[in-house]
Jmol script that loads the backbone (N, CA, C; Angstrom):
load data "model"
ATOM      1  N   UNK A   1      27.057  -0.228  24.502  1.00  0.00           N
ATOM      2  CA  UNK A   1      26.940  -1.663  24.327  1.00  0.00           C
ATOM      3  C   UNK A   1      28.108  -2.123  23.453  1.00  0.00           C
ATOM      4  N   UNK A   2      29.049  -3.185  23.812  1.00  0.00           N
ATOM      5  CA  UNK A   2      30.067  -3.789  23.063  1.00  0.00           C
ATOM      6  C   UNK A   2      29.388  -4.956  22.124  1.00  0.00           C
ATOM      7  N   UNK A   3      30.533  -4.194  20.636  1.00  0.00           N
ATOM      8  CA  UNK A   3      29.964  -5.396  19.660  1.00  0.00           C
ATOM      9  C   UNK A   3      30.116  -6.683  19.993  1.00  0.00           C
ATOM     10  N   UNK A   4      29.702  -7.580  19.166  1.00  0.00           N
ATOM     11  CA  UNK A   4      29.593  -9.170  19.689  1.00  0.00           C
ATOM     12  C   UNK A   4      30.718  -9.376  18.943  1.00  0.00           C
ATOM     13  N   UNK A   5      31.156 -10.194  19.541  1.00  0.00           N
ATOM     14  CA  UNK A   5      32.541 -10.821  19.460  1.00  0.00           C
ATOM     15  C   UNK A   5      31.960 -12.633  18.538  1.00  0.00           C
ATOM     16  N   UNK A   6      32.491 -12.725  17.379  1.00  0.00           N
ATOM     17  CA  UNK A   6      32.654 -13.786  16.394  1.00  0.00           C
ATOM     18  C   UNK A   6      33.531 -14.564  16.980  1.00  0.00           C
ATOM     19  N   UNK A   7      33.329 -15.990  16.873  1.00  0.00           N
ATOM     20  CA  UNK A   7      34.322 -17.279  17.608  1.00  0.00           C
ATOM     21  C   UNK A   7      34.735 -17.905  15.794  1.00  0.00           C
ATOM     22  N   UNK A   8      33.743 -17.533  14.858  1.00  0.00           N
ATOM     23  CA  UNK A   8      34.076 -17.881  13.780  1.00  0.00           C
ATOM     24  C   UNK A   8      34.139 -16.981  12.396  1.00  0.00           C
ATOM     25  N   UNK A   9      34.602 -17.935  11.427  1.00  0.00           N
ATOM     26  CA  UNK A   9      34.664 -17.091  10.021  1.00  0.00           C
ATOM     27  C   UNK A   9      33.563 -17.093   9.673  1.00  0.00           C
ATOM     28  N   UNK A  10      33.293 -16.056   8.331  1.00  0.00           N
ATOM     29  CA  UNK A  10      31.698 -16.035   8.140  1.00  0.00           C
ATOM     30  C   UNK A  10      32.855 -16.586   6.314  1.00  0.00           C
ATOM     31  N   UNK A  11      31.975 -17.645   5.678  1.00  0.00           N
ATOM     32  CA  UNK A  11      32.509 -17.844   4.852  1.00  0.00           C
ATOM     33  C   UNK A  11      32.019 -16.897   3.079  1.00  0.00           C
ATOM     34  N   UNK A  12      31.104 -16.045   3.173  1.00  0.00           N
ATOM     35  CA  UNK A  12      30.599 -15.446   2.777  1.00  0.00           C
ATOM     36  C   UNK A  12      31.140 -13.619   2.760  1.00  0.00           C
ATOM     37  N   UNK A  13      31.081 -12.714   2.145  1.00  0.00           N
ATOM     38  CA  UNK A  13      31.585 -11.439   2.031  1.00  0.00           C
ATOM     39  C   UNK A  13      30.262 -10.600   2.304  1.00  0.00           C
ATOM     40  N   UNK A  14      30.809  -9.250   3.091  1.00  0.00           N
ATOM     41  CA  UNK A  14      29.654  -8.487   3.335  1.00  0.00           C
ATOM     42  C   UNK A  14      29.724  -7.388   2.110  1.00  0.00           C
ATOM     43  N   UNK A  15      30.525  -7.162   1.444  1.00  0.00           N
ATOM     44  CA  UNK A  15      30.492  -6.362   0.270  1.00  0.00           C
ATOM     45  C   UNK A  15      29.008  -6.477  -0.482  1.00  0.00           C
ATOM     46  N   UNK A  16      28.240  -4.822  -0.583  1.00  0.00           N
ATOM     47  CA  UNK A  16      27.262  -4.818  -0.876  1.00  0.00           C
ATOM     48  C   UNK A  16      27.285  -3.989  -2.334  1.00  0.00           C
ATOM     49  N   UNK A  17      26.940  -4.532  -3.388  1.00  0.00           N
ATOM     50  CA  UNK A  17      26.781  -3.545  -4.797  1.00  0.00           C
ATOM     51  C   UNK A  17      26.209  -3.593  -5.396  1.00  0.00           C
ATOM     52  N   UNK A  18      25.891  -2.706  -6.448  1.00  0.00           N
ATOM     53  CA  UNK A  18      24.502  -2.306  -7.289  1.00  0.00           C
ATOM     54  C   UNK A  18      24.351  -3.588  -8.081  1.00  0.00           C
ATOM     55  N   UNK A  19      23.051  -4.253  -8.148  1.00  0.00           N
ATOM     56  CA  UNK A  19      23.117  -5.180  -8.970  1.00  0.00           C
ATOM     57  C   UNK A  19      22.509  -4.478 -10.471  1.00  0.00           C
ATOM     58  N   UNK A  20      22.549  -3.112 -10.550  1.00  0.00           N
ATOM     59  CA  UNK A  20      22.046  -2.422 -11.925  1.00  0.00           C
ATOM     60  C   UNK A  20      23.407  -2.352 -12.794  1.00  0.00           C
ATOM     61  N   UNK A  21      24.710  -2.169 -11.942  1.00  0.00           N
ATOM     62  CA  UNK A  21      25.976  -1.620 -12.627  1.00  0.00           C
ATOM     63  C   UNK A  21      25.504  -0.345 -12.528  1.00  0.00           C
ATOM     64  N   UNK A  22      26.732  -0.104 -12.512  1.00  0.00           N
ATOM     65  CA  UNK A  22      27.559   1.408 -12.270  1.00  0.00           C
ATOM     66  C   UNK A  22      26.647   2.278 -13.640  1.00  0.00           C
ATOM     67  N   UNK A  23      27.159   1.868 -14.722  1.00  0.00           N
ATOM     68  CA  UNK A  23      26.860   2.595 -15.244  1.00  0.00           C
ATOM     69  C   UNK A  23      25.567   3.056 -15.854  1.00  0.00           C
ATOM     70  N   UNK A  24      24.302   2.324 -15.282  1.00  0.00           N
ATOM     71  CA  UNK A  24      22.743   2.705 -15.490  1.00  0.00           C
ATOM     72  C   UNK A  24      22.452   3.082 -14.096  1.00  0.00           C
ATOM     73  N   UNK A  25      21.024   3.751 -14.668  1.00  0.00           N
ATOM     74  CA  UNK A  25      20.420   4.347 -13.390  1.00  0.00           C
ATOM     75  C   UNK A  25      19.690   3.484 -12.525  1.00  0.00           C
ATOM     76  N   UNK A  26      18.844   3.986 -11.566  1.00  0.00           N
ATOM     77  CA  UNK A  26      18.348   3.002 -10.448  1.00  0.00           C
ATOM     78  C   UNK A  26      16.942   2.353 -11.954  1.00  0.00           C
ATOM     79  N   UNK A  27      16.560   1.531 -11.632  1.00  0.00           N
ATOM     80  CA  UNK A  27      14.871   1.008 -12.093  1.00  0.00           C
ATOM     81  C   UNK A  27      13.549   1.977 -11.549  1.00  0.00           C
ATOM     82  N   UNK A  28      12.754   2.101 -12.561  1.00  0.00           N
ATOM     83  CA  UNK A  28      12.022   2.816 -11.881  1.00  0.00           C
ATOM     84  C   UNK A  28      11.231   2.329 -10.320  1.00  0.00           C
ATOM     85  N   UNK A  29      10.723   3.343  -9.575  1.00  0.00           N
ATOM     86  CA  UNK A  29       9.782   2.419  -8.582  1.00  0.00           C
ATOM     87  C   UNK A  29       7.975   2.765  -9.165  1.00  0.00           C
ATOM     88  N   UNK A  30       7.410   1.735  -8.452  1.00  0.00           N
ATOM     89  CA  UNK A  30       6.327   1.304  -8.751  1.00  0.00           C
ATOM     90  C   UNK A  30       5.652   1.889  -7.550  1.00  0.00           C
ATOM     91  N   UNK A  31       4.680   2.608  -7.733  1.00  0.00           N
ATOM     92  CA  UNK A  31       3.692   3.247  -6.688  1.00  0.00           C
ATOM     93  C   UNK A  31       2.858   1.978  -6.158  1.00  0.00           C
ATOM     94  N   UNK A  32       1.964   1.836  -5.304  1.00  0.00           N
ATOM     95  CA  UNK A  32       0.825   1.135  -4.687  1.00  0.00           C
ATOM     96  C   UNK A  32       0.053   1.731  -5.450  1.00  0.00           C
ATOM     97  N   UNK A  33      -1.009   1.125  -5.271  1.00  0.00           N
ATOM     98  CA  UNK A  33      -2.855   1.796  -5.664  1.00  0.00           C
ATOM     99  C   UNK A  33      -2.817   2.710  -4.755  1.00  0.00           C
ATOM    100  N   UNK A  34      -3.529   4.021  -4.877  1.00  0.00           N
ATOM    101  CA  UNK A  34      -3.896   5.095  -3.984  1.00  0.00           C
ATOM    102  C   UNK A  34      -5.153   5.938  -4.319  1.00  0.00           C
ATOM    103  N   UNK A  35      -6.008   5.795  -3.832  1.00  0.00           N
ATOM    104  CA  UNK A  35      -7.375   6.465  -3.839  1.00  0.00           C
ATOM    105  C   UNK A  35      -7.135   8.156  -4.471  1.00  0.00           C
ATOM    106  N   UNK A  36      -5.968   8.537  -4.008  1.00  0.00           N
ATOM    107  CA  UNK A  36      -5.673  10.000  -4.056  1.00  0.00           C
ATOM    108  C   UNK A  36      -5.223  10.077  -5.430  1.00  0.00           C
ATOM    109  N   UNK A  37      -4.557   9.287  -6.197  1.00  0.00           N
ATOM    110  CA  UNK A  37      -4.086   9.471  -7.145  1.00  0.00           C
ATOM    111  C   UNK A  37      -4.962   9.457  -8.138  1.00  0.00           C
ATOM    112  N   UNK A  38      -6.446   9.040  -8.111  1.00  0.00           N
ATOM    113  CA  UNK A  38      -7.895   8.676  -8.927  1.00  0.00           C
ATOM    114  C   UNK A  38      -8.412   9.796  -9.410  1.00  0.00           C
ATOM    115  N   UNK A  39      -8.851  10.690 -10.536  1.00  0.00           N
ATOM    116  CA  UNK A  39      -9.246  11.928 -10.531  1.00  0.00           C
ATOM    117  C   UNK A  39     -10.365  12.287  -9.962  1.00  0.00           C
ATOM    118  N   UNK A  40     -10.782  12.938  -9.942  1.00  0.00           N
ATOM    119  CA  UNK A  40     -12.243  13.409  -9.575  1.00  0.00           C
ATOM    120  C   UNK A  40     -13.424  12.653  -9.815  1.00  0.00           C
ATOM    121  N   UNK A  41     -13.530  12.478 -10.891  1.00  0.00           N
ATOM    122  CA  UNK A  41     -14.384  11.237 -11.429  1.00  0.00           C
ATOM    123  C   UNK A  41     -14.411  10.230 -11.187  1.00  0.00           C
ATOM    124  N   UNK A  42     -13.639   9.756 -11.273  1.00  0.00           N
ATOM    125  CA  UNK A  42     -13.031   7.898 -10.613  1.00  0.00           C
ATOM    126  C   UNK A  42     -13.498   8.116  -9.054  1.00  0.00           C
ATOM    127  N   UNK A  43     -13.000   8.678  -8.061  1.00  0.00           N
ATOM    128  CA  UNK A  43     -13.891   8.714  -6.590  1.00  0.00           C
ATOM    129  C   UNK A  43     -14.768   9.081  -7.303  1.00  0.00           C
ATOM    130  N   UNK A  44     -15.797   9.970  -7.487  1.00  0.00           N
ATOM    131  CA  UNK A  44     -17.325  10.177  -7.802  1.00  0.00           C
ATOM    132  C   UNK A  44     -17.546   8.763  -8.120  1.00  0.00           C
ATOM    133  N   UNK A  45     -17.161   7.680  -9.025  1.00  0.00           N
ATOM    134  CA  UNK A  45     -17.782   6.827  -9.311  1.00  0.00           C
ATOM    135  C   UNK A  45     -17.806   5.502  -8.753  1.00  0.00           C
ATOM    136  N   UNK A  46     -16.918   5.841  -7.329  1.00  0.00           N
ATOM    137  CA  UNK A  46     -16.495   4.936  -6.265  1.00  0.00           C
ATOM    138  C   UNK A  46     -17.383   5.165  -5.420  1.00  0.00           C
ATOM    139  N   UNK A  47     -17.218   6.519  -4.667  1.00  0.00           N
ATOM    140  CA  UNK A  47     -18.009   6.775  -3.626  1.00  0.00           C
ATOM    141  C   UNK A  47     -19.898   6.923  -3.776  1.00  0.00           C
ATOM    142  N   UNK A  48     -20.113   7.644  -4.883  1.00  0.00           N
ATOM    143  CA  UNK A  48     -21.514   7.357  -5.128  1.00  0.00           C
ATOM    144  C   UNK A  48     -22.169   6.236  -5.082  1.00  0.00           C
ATOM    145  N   UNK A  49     -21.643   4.707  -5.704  1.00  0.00           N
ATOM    146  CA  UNK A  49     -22.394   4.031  -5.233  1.00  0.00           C
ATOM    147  C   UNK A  49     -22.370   3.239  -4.045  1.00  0.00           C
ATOM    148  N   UNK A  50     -21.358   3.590  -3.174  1.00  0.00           N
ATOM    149  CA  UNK A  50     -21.335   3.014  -1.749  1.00  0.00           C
ATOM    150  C   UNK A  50     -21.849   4.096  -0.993  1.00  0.00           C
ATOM    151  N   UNK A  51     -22.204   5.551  -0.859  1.00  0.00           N
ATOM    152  CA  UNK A  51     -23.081   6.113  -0.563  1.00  0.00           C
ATOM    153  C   UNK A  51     -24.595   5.681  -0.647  1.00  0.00           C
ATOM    154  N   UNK A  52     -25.110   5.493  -2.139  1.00  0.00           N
ATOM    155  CA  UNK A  52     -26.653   5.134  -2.096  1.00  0.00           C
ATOM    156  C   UNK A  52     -26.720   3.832  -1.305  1.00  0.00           C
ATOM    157  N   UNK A  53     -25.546   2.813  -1.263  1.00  0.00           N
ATOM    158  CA  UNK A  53     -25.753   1.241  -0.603  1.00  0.00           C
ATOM    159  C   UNK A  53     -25.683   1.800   0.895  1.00  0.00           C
ATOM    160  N   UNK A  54     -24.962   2.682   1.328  1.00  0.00           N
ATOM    161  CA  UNK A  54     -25.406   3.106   2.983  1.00  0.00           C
ATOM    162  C   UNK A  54     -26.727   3.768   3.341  1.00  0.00           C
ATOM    163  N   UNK A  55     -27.033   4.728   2.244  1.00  0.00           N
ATOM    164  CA  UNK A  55     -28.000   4.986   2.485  1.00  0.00           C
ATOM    165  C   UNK A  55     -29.571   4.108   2.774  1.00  0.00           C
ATOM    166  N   UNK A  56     -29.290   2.992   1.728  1.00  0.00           N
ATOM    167  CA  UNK A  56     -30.407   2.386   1.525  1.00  0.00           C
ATOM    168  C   UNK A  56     -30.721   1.011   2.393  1.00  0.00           C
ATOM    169  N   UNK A  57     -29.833   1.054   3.094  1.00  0.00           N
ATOM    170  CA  UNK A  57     -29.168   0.078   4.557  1.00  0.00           C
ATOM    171  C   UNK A  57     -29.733   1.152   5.681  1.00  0.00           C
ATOM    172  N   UNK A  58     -29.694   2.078   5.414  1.00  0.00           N
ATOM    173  CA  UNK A  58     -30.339   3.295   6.748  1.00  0.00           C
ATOM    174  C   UNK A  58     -31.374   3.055   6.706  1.00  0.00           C
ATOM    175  N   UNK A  59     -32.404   3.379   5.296  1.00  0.00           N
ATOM    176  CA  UNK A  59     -33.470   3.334   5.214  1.00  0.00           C
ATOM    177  C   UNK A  59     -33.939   2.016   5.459  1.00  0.00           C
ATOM    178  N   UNK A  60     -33.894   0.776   4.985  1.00  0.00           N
ATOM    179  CA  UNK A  60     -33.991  -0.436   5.489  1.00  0.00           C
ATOM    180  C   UNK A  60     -33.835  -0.526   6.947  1.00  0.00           C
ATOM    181  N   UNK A  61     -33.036  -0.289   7.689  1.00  0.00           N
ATOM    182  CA  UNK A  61     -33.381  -0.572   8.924  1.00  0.00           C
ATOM    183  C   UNK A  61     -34.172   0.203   9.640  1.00  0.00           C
ATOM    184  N   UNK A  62     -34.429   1.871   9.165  1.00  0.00           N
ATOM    185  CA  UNK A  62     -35.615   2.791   9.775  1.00  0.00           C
ATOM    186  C   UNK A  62     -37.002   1.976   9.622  1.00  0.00           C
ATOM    187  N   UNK A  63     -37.569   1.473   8.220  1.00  0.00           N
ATOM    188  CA  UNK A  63     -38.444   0.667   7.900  1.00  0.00           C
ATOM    189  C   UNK A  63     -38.826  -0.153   8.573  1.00  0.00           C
ATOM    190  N   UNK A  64     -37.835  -0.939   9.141  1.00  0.00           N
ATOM    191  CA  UNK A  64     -37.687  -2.422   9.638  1.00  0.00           C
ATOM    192  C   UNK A  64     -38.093  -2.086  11.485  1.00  0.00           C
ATOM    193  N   UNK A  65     -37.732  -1.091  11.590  1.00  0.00           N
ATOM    194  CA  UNK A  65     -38.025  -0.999  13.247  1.00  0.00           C
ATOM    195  C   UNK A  65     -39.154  -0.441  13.464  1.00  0.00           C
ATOM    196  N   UNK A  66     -40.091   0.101  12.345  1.00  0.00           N
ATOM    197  CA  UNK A  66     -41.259   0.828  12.497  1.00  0.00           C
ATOM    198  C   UNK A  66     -42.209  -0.284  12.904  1.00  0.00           C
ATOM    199  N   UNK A  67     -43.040  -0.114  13.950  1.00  0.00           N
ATOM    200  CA  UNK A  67     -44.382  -0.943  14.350  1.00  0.00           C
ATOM    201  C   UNK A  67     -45.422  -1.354  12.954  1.00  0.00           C
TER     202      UNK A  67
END
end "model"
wireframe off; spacefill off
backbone 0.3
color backbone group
């Protein structure tokens, strides 16, 4: 495929550079939230109580369909 051919100037520069300067390092990066990163405890104290709320949504509707 042939590049596209410009009819005009771009009045602007494509020169791209660190806006940290040369002489510091990058910024740190910032993680997302991640379930995985939670210890052991933290899920235990996530998942346990949305476990008993499914559970008790099971049982509620077993109840509910009984004659």
């Amino acid at each position: 495929m042939p590049p596209a051919a410009h009819s005009h100037d771009h009045p602007h520069s494509h020169v791209h550079t660190h806006s940290h300067g040369s002489a510091h390092r990058h910024p740190a990066a910032t993680s997302a939230f991640s379930l995985l990163r939670l210890s052991v405890w933290q899920r235990l104290m996530i998942a346990l109580p949305l476990a008993a709320l499914l559970w008790a949504g099971t049982l509620w509707v077993i109840a509910g369909s009984a004659p």
